[in-house]
C-alpha positions as CSV (number, residue, x, y, z in Angstrom):
1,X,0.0,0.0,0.0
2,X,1.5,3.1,-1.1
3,X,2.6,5.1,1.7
4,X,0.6,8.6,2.8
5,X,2.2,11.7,2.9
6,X,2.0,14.2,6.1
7,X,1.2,17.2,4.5
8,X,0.7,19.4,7.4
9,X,4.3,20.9,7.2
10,X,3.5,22.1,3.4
11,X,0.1,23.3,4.5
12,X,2.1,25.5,7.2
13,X,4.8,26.8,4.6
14,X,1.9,27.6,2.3
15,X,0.0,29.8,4.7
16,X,3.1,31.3,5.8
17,X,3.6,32.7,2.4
18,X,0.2,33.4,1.2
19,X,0.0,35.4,4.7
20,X,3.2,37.1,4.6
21,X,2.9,41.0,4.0
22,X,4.8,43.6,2.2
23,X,3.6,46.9,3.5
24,X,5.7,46.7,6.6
25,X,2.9,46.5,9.2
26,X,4.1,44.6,12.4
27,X,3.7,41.0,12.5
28,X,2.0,38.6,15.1
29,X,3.4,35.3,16.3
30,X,0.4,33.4,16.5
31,X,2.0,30.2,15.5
32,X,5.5,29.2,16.9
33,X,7.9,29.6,13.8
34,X,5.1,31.5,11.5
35,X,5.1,35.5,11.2
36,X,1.7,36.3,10.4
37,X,-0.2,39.5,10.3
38,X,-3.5,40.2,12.3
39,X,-5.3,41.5,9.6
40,X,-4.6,38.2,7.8
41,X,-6.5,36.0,10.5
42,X,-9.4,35.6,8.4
43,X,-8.1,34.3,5.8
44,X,-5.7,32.1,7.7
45,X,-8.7,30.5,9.1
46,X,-10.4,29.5,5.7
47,X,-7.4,27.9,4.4
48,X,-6.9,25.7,7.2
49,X,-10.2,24.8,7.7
50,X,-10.5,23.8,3.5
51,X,-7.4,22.3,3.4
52,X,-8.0,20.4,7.0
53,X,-11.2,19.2,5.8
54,X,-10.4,17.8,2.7
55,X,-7.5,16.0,4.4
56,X,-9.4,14.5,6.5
57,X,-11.9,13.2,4.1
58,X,-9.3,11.6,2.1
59,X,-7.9,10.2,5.6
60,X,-10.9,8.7,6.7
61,X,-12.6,6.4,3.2
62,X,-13.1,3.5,4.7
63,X,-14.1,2.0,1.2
64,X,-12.4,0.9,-1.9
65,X,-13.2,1.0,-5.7
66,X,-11.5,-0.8,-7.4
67,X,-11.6,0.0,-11.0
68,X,-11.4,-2.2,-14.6
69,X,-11.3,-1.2,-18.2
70,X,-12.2,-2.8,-20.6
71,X,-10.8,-5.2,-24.1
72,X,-7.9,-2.9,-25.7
73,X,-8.6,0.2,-23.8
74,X,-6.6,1.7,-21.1
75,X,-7.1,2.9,-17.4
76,X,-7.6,6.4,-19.2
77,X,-10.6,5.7,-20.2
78,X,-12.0,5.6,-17.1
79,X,-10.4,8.6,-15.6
80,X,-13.7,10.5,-15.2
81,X,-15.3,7.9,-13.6
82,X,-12.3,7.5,-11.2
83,X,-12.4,11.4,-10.7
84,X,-16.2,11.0,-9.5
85,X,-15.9,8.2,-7.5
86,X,-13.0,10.3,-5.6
87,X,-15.0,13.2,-5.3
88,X,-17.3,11.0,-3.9
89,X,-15.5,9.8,-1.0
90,X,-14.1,7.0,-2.3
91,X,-10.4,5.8,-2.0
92,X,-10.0,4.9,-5.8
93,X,-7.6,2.1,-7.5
94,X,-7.6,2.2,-11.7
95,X,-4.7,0.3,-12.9
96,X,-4.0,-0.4,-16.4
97,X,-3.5,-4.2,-17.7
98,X,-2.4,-5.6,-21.2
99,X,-6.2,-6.7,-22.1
100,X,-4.9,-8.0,-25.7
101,X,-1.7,-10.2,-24.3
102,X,-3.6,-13.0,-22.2
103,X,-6.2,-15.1,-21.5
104,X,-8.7,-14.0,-19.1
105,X,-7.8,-16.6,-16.5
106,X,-3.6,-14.8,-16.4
107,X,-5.4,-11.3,-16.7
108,X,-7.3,-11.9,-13.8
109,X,-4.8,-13.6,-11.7
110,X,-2.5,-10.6,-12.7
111,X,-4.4,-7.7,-12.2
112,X,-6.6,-8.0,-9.7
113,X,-4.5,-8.9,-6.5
114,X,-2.1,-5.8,-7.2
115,X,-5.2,-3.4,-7.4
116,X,-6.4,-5.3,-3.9
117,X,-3.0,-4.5,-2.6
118,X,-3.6,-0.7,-3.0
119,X,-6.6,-0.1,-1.0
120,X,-6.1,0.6,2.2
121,X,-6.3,-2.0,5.3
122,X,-9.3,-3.2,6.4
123,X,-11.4,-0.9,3.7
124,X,-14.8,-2.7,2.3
125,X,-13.5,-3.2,-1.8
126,X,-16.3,-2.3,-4.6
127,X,-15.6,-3.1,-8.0
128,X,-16.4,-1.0,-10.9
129,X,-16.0,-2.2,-14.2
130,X,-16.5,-1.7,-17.7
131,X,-17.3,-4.5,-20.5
132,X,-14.4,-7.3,-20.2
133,X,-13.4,-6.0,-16.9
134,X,-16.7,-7.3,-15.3
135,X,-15.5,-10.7,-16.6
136,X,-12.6,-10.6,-15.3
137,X,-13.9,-9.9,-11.8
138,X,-16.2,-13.1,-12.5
139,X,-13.3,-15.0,-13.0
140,X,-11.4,-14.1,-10.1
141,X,-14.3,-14.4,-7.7
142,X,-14.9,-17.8,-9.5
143,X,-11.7,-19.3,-7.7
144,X,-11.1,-16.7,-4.7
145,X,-13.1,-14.7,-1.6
146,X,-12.5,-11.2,-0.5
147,X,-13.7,-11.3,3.2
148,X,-14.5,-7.5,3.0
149,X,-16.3,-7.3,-0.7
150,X,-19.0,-4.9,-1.1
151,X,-20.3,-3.8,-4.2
152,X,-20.0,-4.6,-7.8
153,X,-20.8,-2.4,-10.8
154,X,-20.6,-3.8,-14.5
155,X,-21.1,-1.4,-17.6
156,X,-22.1,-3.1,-20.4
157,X,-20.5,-6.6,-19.8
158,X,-20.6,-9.5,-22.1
159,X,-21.7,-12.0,-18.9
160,X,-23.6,-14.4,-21.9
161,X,-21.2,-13.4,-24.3
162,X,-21.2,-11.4,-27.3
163,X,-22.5,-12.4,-31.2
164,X,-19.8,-10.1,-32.0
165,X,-17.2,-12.1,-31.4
166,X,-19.0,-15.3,-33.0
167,X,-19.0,-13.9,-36.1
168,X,-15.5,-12.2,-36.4
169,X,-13.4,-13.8,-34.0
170,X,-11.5,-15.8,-37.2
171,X,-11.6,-12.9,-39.9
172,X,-8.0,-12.2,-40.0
173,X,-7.0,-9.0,-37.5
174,X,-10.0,-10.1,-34.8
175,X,-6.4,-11.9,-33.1
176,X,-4.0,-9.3,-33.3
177,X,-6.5,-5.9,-32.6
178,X,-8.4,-8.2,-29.1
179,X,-5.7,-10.7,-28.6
180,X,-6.8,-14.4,-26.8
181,X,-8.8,-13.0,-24.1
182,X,-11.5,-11.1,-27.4
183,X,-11.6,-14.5,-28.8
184,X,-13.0,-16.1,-25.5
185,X,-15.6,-13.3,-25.3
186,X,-18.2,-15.5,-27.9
187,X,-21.8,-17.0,-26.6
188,X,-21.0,-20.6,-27.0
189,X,-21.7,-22.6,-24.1
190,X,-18.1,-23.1,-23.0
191,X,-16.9,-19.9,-23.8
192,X,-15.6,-18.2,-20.6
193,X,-18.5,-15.6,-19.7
194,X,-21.1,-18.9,-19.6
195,X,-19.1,-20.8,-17.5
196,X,-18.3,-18.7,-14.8
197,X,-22.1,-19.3,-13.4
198,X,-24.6,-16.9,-11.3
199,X,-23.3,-13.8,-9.0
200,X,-22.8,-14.9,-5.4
201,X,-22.2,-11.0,-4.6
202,X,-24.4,-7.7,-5.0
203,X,-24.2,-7.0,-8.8
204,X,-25.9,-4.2,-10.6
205,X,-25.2,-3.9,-14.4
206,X,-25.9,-0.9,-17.0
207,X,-26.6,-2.0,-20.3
208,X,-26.3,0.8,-22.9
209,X,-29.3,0.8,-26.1
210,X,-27.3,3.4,-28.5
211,X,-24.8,2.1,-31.4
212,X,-22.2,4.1,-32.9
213,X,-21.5,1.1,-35.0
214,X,-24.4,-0.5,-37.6
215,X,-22.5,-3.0,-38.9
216,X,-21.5,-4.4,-35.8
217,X,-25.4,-4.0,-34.5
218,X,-26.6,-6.2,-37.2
219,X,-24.6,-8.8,-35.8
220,X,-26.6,-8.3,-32.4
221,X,-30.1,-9.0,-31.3
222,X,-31.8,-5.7,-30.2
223,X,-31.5,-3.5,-28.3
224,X,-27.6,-3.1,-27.9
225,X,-25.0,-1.3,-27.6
226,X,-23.0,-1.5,-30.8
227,X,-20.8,-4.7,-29.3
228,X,-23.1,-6.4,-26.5
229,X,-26.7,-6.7,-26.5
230,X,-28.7,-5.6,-23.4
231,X,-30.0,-8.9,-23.0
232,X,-26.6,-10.6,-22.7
233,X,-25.4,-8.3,-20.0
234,X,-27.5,-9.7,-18.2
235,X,-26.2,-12.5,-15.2
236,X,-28.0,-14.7,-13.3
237,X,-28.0,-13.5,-9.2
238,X,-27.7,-9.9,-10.0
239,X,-29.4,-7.5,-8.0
240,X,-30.2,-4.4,-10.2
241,X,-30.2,-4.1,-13.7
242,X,-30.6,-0.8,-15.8
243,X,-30.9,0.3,-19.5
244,X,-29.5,4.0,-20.3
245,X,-29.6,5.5,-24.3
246,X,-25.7,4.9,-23.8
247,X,-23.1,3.4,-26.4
248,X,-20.8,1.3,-25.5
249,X,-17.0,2.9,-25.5
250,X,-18.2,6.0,-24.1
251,X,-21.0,4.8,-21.7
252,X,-18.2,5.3,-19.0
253,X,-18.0,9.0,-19.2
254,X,-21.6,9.4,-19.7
255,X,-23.0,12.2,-16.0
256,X,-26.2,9.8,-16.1
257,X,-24.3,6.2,-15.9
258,X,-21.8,8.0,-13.5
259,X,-24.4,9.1,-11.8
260,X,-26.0,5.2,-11.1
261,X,-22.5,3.7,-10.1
262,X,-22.1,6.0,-7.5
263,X,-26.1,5.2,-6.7
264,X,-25.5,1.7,-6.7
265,X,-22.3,1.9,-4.7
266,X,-24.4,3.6,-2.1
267,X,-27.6,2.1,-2.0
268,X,-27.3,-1.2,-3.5
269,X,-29.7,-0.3,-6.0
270,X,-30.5,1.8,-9.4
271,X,-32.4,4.8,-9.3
272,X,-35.4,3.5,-11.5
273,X,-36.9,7.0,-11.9
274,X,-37.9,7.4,-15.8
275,X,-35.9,4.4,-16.4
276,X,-36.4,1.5,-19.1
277,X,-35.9,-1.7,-18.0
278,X,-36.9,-4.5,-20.9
């Protein structure tokens, strides 16, 4: 766990110069070390009690999110959500991984137990996901138990698999653009989403019904998201399930579906309101 940083020293330092004046008038000691002016006190007292507090919130998150991108993206990608979930309260994790070098099973083994070495001690651990990141999280929880698991969040994951990858997994580039773990992503019955089984955690899943992609949409039943349909993010044992007119590689930075995952992180349910929900 990376070590915190005592930043009080800095804080000191910074309001000794931000309170230092210029026009000669005679200083007041009213910190052993500082010279500070009286007419200065004011201000003195807002910027330790902003900086104060928002040390202290960051000191005291008692909960971890854990975040996963998705098939040949990067942790950029969900830098917004990260931002939110921050703001929030949250202490965050959002580690890259090489999503087109392995097979599921080595990406999961890999890249999960170094981002559950970064949240703090003792901290409940969410997870929020995006597309093959929820399957990876399936995978790991398939074999291993977090005692302090909370919440997990999946956006748009291919938990029945994807038609997508049925139909163009041995066109010539499928391999080399989504590497072995894209070619496991298919809706045969052995294919890795359908044999992972039901959620034995608390699982809400947004399913996007916008396509930025037509050709890949005739591949899919309707409604979908121009890679998964909405019915195939769908898992047996989850606990909420939402649609949102999202697509699928931006649904991530989208205020509404930020909006639910901190919901759902929350509450342990959507907020239905004006929803659709096939």
């Amino acid at each position: 766990m990376k070590k915190e940083t005592n930043i009080f020293p800095t804080l000191l330092r910074t309001l000794q110069r931000k309170t230092m004046a210029v026009n000669g008038k005679r200083p007041h000691r009213l910190v052993p070390g500082m010279t500070l002016y009286k007419h200065d006190a004011t201000k003195i007292l807002k910027y330790t009690a902003i900086l104060i507090f928002l040390f202290s919130t960051h000191a005291e998150a008692k909960e971890c999110v854990i975040l996963l991108h998705g098939l040949a993206r990067t942790k950029r990608s969900l830098s917004e959500l990260q931002a939110a979930l921050t703001d929030a309260g949250y202490h965050t994790v959002n580690n890259g991984y090489p999503s087109t070098k392995h097979k599921i099973e080595k990406l999961a083994k890999d890249a999960i137990p170094g981002a559950l070495a970064l949240c703090p001690s003792g901290t409940k651990i969410h997870f929020v996901t995006h597309s093959m990141g929820g399957i990876l999280v399936r995978r790991y929880l398939s074999t291993k138990k977090i005692a302090n698991l909370g919440r997990v969040v999946m956006l748009a994951p291919p938990n029945k698999g994807s038609q997508v990858v049925d139909n163009l997994k041995d066109f010539p580039g499928f391999s080399l653009m989504n590497g072995p773990a894209g070619r496991q992503l298919g809706t045969e019955k052995r294919s890795v989403p359908n044999s992972l089984g039901p959620a034995e955690f608390e699982l809400g899943i947004i399913a996007g019904t916008r396509s930025i992609n037509l050709i890949l949409s005739m591949m899919l039943p309707n409604p979908d998201d121009g890679k998964v349909s909405v019915e195939n993010t769908k898992l047996e044992g989850m606990s909420d399930h939402i649609t949102l007119p999202v697509t699928h590689p931006f649904m991530m930075k989208n205020k509404d579906v930020i909006k639910q995952v901190i919901h759902f992180l929350k509450n342990g349910v959507f907020e239905h309101k004006g929803s659709k929900n096939p």
